[in-house]
One Martini backbone bead per residue (centre of mass of N, CA, C, O) as a GRO file, in nm:
protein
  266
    1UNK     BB    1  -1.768  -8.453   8.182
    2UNK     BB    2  -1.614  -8.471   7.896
    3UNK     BB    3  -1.439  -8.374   7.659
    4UNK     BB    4  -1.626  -8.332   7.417
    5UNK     BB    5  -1.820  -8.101   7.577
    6UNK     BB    6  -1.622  -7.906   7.689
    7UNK     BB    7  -1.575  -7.791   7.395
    8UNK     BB    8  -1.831  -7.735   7.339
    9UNK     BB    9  -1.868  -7.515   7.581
   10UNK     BB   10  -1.635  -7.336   7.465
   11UNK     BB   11  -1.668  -7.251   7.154
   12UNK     BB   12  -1.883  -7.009   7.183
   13UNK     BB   13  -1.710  -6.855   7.417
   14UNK     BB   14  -1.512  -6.790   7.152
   15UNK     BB   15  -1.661  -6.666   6.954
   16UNK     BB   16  -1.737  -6.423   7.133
   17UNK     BB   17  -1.493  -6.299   7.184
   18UNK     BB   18  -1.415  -6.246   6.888
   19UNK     BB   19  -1.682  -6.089   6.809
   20UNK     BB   20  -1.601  -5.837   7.052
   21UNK     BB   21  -1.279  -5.782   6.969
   22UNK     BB   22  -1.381  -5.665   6.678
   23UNK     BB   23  -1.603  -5.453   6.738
   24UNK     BB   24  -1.389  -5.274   6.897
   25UNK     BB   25  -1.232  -5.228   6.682
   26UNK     BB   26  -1.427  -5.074   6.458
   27UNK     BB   27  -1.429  -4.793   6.646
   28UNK     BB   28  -1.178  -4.708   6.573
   29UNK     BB   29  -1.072  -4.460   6.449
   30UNK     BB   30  -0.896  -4.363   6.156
   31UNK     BB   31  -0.684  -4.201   6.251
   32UNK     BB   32  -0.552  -4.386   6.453
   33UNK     BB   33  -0.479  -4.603   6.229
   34UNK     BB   34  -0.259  -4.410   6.179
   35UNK     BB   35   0.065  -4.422   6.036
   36UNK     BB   36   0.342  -4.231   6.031
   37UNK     BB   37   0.547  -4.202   5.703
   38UNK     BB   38   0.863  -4.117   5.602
   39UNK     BB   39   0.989  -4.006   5.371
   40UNK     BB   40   1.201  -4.064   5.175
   41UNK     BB   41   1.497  -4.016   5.070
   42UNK     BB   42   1.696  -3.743   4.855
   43UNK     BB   43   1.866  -3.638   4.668
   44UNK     BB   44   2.140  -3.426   4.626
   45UNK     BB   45   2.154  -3.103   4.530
   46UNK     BB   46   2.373  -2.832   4.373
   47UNK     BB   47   2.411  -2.453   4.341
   48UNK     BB   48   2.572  -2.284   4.101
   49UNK     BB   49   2.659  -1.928   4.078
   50UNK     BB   50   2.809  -1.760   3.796
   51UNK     BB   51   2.979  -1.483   3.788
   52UNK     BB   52   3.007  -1.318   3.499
   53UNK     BB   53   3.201  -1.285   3.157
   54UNK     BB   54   3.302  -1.190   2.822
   55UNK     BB   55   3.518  -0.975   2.956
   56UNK     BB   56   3.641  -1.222   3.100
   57UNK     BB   57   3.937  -1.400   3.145
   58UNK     BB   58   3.884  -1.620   3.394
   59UNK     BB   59   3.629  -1.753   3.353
   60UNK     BB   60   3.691  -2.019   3.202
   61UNK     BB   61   3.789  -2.159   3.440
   62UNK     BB   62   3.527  -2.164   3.608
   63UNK     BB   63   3.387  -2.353   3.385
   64UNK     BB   64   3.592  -2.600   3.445
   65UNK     BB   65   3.529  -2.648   3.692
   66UNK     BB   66   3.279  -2.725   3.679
   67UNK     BB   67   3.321  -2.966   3.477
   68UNK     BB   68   3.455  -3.117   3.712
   69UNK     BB   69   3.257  -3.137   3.935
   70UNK     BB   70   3.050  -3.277   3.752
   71UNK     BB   71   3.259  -3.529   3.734
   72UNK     BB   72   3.286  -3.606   4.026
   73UNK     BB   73   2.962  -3.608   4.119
   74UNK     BB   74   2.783  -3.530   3.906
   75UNK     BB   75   2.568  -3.341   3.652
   76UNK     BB   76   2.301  -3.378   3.846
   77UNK     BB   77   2.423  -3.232   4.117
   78UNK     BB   78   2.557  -3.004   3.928
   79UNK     BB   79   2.414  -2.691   3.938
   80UNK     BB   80   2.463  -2.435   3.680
   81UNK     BB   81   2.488  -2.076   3.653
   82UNK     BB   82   2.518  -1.829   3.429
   83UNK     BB   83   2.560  -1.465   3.528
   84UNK     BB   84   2.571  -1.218   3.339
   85UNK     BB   85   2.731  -0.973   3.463
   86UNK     BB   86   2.844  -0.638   3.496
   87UNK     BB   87   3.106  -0.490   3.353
   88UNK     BB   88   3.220  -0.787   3.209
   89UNK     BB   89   2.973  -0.764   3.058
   90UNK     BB   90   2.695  -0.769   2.772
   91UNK     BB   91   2.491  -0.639   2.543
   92UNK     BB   92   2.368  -0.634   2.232
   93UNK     BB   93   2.486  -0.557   1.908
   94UNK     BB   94   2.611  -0.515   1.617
   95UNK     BB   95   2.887  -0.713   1.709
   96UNK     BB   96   2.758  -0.872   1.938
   97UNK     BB   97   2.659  -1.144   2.171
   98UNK     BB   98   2.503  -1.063   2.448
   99UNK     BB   99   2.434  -1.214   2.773
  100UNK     BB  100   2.341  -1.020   2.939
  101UNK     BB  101   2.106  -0.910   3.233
  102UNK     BB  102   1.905  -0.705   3.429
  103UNK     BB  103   1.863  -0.928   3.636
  104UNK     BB  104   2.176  -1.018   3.659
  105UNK     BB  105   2.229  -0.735   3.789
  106UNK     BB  106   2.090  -0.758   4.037
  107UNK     BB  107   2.266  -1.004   4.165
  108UNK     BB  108   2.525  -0.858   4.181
  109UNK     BB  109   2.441  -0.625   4.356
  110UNK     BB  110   2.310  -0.752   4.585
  111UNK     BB  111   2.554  -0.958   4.627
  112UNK     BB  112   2.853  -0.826   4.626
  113UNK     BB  113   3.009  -0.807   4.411
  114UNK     BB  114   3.390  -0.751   4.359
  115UNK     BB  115   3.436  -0.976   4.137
  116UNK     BB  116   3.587  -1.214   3.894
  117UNK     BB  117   3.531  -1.520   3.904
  118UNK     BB  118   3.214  -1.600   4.086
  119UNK     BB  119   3.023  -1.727   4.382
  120UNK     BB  120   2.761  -1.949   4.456
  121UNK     BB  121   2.687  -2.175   4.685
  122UNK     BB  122   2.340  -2.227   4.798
  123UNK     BB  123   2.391  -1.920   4.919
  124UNK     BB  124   2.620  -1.861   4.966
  125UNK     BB  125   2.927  -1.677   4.978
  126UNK     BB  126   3.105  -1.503   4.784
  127UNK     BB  127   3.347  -1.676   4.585
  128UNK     BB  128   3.562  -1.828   4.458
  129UNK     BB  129   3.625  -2.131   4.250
  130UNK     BB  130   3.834  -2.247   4.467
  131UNK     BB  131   3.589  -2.317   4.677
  132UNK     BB  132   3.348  -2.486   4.546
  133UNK     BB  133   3.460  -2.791   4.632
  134UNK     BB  134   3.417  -2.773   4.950
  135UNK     BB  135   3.112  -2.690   4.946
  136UNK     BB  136   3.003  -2.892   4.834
  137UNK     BB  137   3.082  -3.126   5.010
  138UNK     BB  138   2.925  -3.011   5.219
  139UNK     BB  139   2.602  -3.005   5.058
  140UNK     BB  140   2.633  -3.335   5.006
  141UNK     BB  141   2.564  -3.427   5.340
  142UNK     BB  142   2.296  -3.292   5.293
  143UNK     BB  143   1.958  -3.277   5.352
  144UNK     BB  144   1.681  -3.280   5.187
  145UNK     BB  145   1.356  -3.116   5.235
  146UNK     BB  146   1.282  -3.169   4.961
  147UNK     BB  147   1.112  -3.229   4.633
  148UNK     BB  148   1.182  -3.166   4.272
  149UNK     BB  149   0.918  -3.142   3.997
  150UNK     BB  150   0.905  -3.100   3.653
  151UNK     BB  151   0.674  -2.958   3.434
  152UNK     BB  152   0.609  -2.943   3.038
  153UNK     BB  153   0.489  -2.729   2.803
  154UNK     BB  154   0.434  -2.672   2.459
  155UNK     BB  155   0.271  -2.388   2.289
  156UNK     BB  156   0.321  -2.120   2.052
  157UNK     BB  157   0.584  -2.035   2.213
  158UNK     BB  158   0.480  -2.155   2.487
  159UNK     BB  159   0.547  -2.219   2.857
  160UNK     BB  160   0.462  -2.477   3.038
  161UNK     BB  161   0.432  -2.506   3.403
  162UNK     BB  162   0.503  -2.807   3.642
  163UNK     BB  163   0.607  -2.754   4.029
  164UNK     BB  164   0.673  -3.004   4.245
  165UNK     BB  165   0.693  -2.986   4.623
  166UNK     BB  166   0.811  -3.208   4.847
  167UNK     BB  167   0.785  -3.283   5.175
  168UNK     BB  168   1.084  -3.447   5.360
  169UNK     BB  169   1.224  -3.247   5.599
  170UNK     BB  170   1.033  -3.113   5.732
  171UNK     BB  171   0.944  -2.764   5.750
  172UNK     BB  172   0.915  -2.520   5.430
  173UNK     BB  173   1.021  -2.207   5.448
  174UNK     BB  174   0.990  -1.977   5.135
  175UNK     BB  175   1.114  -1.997   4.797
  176UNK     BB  176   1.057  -1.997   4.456
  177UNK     BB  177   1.263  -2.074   4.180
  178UNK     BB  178   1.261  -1.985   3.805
  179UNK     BB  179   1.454  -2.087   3.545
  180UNK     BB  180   1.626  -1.993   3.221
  181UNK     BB  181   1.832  -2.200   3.003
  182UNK     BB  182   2.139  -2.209   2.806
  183UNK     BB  183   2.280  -2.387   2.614
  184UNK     BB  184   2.551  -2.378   2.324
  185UNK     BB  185   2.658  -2.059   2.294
  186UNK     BB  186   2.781  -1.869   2.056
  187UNK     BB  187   3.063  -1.673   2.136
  188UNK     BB  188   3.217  -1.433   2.314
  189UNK     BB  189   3.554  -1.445   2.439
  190UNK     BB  190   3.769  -1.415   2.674
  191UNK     BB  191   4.138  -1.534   2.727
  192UNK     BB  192   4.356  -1.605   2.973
  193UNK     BB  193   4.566  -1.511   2.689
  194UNK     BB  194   4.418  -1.237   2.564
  195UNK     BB  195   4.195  -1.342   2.354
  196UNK     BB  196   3.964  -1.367   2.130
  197UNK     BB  197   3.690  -1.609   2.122
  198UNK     BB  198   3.440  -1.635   1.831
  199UNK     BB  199   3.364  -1.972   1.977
  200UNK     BB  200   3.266  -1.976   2.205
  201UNK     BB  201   3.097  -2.208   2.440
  202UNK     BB  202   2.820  -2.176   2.605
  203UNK     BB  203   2.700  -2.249   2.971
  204UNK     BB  204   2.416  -2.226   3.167
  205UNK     BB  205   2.285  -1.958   3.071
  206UNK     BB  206   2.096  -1.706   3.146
  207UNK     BB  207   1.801  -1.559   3.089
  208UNK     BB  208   1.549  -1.598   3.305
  209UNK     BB  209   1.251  -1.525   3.538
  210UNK     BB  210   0.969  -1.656   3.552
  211UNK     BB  211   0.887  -1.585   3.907
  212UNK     BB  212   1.078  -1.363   3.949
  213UNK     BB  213   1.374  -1.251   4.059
  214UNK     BB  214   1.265  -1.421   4.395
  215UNK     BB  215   0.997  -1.519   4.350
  216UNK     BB  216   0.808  -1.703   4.570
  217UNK     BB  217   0.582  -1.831   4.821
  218UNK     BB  218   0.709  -2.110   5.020
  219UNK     BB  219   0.512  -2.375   5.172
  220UNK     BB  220   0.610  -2.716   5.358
  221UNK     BB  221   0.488  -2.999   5.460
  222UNK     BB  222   0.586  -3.294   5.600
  223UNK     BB  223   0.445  -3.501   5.309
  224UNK     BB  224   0.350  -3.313   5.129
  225UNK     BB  225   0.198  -3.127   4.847
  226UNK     BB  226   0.288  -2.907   4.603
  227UNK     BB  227   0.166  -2.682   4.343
  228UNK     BB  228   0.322  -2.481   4.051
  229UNK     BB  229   0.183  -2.245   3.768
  230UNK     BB  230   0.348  -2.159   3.445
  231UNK     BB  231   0.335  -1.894   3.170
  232UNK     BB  232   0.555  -1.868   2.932
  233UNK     BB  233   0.741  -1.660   2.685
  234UNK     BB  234   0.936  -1.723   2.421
  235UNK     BB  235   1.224  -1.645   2.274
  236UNK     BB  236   1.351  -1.601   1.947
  237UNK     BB  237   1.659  -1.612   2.066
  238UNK     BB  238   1.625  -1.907   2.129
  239UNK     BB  239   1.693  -2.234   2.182
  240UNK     BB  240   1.519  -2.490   2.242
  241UNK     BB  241   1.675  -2.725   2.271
  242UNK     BB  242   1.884  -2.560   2.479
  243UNK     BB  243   1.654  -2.551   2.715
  244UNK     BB  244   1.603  -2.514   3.071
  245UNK     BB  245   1.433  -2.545   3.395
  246UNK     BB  246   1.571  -2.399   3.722
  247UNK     BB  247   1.496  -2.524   4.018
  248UNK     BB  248   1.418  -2.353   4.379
  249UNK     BB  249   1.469  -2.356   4.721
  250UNK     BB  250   1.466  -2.119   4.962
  251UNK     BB  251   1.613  -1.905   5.222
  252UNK     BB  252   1.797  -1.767   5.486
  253UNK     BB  253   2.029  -2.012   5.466
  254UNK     BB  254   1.949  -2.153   5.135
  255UNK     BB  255   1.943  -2.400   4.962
  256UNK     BB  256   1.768  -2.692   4.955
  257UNK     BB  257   1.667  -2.740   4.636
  258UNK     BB  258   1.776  -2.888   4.321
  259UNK     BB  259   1.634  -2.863   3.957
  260UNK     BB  260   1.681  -3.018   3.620
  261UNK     BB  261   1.502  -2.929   3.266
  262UNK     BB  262   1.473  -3.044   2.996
  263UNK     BB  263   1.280  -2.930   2.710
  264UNK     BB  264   1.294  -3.172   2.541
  265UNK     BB  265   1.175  -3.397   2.708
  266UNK     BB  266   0.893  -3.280   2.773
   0.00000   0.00000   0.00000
């Protein structure tokens, strides 16, 4: 036989050979030809829970530190909530606009704070506002386990929220907390000098706790993607422009991942 003979009697059974190891992946379930890849990993972000007092004198300090870690870490990085509450806070009265709230003193109880000002970095233990920069820098070198992203809608004077969370690194069990701040209040402050300033401008001052003093109950598998949705009424002394919604998800390590969104923007 010819060389060009051999060649045709070649090409069927190549052809054939070809025809039965396609059909042969044909067979292969959906399930086994997918191949796990892991999320992206997303930036972290860190909580300060700022306990404080419009009759505390040393808190404008604990302001401008936050002020500065923001400065150094980034805005976006360093999410802080003032939570007005003990004996240092006040709620309004006749003569001054005051921001105490009932929820922020459940917080000061629970955690028991025991001077001002003080605070929380990501749920570790209650410390002076000197610690929380070597705090923060130890909690922005952990990956996050989640993200979260914050999504509102406004009408008739309530707001609609959809927060949406993403297993990211492992398997996240814990609760997911909402909460509602305020920013540039001017209200009543005492200054480290020992004055009274009645135009003091205060900022990301806690407001109110959408889903509950603690949260909700929050299960997220890596991978994963969970939405939670709620509708509060806002109040009439808030200025809706100045509100923000702060998305937290904890556990009993600490929190896993924070979230900050202007309502202006939604």
């Amino acid at each position: 036989m010819n060389g060009k003979g051999k060649v045709k009697a070649f090409l069927p059974f190549y052809l054939f050979t070809l025809l039965l190891f396609s059909t042969a992946c044909s067979n292969i379930s959906e399930d086994e030809r997918l191949i796990y890849v892991k999320p992206a990993p997303v930036n972290r972000q860190v909580l300060i829970e700022d306990f404080t007092g419009q009759r505390c004198v040393n808190c404008p300090n604990a302001s401008d530190e936050i002020v500065r870690l923001q400065q150094q870490y980034g805005a976006e990085n360093i999410i802080a909530v003032a939570i007005h509450s003990g004996p240092l806070a006040f709620y309004t009265n006749n003569r001054f606009l005051g921001l105490r709230t009932e929820t922020g003193d459940e917080y000061y109880d629970y955690w028991k704070v025991e001077y001002q000002p003080a605070g929380m970095v990501d749920r570790h233990e209650v410390v002076g506002f000197s610690s929380w920069g070597a705090m923060i820098h130890d909690e922005l070198q952990k990956t996050a386990s989640v993200e979260i992203v914050i999504g509102a809608d406004q009408e008739n004077g309530s707001l609609k929220l959809t927060t949406t969370i993403k297993g990211i690194d492992g398997d996240t069990s814990g609760k997911l907390q909402l909460w509602i701040v305020e920013d540039n209040i001017t209200a009543f402050q005492l200054m480290p000098d020992g004055t009274r300033n009645d135009e003091y401008v205060h900022q990301h001052v806690f407001r109110a706790a959408v889903n509950g003093t603690w949260g909700e109950d929050l299960s997220v598998r890596e991978g994963e993607t969970v939405s939670r949705s709620h509708v509060m009424k806002l109040s009439d002394d808030w200025k809706t422009d100045n509100l923000s919604v702060v998305a937290f998800v904890y556990d009993q390590t600490g929190v896993r991942q924070v979230a900050r969104m202007k309502l202006m923007n939604s």
